[in-house]
C-alpha positions as CSV (number, residue, x, y, z in Angstrom):
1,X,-5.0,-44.0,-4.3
2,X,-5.4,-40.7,-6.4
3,X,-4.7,-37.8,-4.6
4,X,-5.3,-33.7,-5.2
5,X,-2.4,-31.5,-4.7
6,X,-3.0,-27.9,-3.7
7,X,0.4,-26.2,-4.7
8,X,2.3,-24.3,-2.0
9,X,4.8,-21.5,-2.0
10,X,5.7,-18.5,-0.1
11,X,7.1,-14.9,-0.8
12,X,10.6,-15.0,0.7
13,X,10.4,-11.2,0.5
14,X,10.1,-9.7,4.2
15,X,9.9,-13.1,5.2
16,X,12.1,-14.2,8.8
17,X,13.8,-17.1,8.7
18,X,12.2,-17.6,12.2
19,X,9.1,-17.5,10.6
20,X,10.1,-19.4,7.2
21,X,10.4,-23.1,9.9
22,X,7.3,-21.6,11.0
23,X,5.9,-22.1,7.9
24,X,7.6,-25.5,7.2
25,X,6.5,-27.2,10.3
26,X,2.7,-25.7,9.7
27,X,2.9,-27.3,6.0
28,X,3.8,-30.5,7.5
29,X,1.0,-30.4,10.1
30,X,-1.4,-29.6,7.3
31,X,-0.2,-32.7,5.6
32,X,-0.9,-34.9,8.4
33,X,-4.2,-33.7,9.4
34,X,-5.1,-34.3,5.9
35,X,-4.1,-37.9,6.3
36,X,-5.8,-38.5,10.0
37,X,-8.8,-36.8,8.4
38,X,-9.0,-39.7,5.5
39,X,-9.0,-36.8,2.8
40,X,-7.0,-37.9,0.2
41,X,-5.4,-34.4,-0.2
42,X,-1.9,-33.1,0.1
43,X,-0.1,-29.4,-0.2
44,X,3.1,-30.0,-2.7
45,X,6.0,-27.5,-1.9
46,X,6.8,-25.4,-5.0
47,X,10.2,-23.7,-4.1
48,X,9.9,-20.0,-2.9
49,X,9.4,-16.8,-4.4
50,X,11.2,-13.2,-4.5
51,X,10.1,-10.3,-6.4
52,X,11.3,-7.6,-7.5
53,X,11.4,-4.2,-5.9
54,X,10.2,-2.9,-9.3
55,X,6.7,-3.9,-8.0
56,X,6.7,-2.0,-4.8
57,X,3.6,0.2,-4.7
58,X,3.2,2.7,-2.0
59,X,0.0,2.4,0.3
60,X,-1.3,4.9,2.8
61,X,-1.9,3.3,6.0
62,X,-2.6,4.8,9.9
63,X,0.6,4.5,10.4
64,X,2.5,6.3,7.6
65,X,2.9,5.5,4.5
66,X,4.8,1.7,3.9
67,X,5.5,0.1,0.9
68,X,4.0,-3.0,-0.2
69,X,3.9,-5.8,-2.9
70,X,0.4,-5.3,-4.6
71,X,-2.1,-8.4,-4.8
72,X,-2.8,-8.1,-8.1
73,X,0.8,-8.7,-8.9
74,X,0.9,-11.7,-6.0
75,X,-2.3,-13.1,-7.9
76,X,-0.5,-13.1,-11.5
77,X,2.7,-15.0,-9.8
78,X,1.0,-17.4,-8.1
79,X,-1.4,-18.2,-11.3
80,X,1.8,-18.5,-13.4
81,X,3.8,-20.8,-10.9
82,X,0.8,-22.8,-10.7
83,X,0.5,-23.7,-14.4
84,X,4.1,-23.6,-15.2
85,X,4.0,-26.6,-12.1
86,X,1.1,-28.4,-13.1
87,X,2.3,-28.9,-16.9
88,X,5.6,-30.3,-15.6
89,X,3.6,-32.6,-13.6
90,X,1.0,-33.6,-16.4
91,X,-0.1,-37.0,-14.1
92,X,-1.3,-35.0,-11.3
93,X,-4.6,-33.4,-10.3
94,X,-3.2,-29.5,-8.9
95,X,-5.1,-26.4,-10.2
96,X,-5.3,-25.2,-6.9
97,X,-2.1,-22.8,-5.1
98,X,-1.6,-21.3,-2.0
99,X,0.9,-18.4,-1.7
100,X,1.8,-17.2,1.8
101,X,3.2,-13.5,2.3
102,X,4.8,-12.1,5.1
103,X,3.4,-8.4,4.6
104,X,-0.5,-6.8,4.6
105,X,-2.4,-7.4,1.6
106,X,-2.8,-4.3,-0.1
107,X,-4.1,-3.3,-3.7
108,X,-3.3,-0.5,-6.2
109,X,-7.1,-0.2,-6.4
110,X,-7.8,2.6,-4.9
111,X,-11.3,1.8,-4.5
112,X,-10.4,-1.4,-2.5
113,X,-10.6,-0.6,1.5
114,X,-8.5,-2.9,2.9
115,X,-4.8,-3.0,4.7
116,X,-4.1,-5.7,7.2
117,X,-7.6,-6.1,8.5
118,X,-7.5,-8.8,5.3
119,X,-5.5,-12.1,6.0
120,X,-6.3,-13.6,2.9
121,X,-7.7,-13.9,-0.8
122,X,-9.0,-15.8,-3.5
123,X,-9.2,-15.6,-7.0
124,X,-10.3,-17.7,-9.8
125,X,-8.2,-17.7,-13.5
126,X,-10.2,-20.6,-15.4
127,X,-10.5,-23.5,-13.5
128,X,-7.3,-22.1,-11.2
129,X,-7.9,-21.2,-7.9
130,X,-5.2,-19.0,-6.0
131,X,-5.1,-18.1,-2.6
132,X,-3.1,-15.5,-0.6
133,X,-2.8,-15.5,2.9
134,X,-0.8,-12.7,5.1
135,X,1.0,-13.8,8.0
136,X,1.8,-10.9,9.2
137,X,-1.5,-10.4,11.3
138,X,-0.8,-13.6,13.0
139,X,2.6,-12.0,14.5
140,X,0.5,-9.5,16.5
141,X,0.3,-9.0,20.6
142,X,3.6,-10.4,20.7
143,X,2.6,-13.5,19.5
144,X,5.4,-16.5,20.4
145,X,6.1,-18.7,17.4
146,X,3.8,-22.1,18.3
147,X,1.1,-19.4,18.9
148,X,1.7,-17.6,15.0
149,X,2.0,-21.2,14.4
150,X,-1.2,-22.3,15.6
151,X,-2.9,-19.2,13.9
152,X,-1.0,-19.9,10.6
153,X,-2.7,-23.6,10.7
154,X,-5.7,-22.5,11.1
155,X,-5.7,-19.8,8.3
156,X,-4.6,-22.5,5.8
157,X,-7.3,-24.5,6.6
158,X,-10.0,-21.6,6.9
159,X,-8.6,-20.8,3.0
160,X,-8.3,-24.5,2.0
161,X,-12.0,-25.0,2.8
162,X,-13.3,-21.7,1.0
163,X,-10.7,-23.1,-2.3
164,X,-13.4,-26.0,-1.6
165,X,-16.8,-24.4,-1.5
166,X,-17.3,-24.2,2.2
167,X,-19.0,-21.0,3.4
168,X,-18.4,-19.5,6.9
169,X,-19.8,-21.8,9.7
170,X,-21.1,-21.3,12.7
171,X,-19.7,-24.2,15.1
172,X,-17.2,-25.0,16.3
173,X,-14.6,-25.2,13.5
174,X,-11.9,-23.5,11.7
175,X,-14.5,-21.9,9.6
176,X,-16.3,-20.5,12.0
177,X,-14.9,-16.8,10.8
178,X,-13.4,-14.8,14.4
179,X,-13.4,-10.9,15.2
180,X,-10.6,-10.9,17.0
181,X,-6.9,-13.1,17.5
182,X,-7.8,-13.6,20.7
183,X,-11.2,-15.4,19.2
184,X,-8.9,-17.1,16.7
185,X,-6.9,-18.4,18.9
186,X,-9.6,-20.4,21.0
187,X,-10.7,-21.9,17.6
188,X,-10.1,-25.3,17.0
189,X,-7.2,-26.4,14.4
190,X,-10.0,-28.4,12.8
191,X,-13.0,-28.6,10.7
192,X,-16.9,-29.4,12.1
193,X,-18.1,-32.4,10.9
194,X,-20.5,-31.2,8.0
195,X,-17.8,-28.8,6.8
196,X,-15.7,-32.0,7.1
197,X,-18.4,-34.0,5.3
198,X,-18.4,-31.5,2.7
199,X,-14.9,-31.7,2.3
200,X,-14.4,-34.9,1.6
201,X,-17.1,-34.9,-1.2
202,X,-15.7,-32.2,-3.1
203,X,-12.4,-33.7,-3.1
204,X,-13.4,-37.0,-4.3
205,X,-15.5,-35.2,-7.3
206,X,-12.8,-33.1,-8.0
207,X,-10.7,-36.6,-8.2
208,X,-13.3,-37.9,-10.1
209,X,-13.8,-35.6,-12.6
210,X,-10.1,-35.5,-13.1
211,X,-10.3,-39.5,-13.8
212,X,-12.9,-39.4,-16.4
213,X,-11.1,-36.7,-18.5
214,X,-7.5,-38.5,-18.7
């Protein structure tokens, strides 16, 4: 059975080690709803990344001024660990890659209002798709871990499904887009069954597609 792979890496920068098993055991519950869910769909682990202070840029925020890795520089990463990754692995369908930062998003455009009220991103290179996802909004209100774990699941699957072409929904389902953590945390760790439906067909063309060009 042919799969697609959706590369996956974090930013070890400002990143726990608390919160790096976090991330380890949400990967692995990712995985397996994937499987119970009969999409034939899998996150590959890609090693962690570190970058440089050289890239620090300094953001104005409420609360002082803090120092942050822009997401311009998190996009060009992630696009070149994804494509240095998929040419080692020539036999695999992955032009997909989810990065996962332990900081706000923040950019050096000035023009772009947003710190922290964003959890994540997407951008296109090609036919690359990158994602970035913030955990650090999940670790507010004094979150325990299995509830920044249950937040963290859900946020990968909210961003897996726009990677996908699924639009914000209105049921009862992970994208179903909340205002607040507390609304986040009453959503379900799962998709609604047309957004599932959905799914599942655009993961098959993709497979598909992939097929008829080898």
């Amino acid at each position: 059975m042919a799969f697609e792979f959706i590369g996956f890496t974090y930013v070890s920068n400002f990143l726990t080690p608390e919160i790096e098993e976090v991330v380890f055991r949400v990967l692995d519950e990712a995985n397996r709803k994937f499987r119970d869910w009969g999409l034939p769909l899998r996150f590959l682990y890609l090693d962690k990344m570190t970058l440089e202070p050289g890239y620090l840029i300094t953001v104005d925020t409420p609360g002082g001024r803090v120092k942050l890795y822009p997401l311009e520089v998190l996009i060009d990463f992630l696009d070149y660990r994804l494509k240095v990754e998929a040419e080692k692995r020539d036999g695999i369908l992955m032009n997909k890659i989810l990065g996962l930062v332990g900081f706000p998003l923040a950019s050096r455009n000035r023009y772009f209002d947003f710190y922290e009220s964003f959890l994540g991103f997407q951008a296109k290179r090609l036919e690359r798709r990158i994602m970035v996802l913030s955990i650090k909004p999940f670790e507010g209100e004094n979150a325990e871990k299995k509830r920044v774990e249950s937040r963290l699941l859900k946020g990968i699957l909210h961003e897996v499904g726009h990677a996908f072409g699924l639009d914000h929904c209105s049921s009862e389902c992970v994208m179903n887009p909340p205002s607040s953590l507390s609304e986040w945390d009453e959503r379900p760790p799962r998709y609604c069954d047309s957004c599932l439906r959905k799914l599942r067909l655009q993961v098959g063309d993709d497979i598909l597609s992939w097929k008829f060009r080898l």
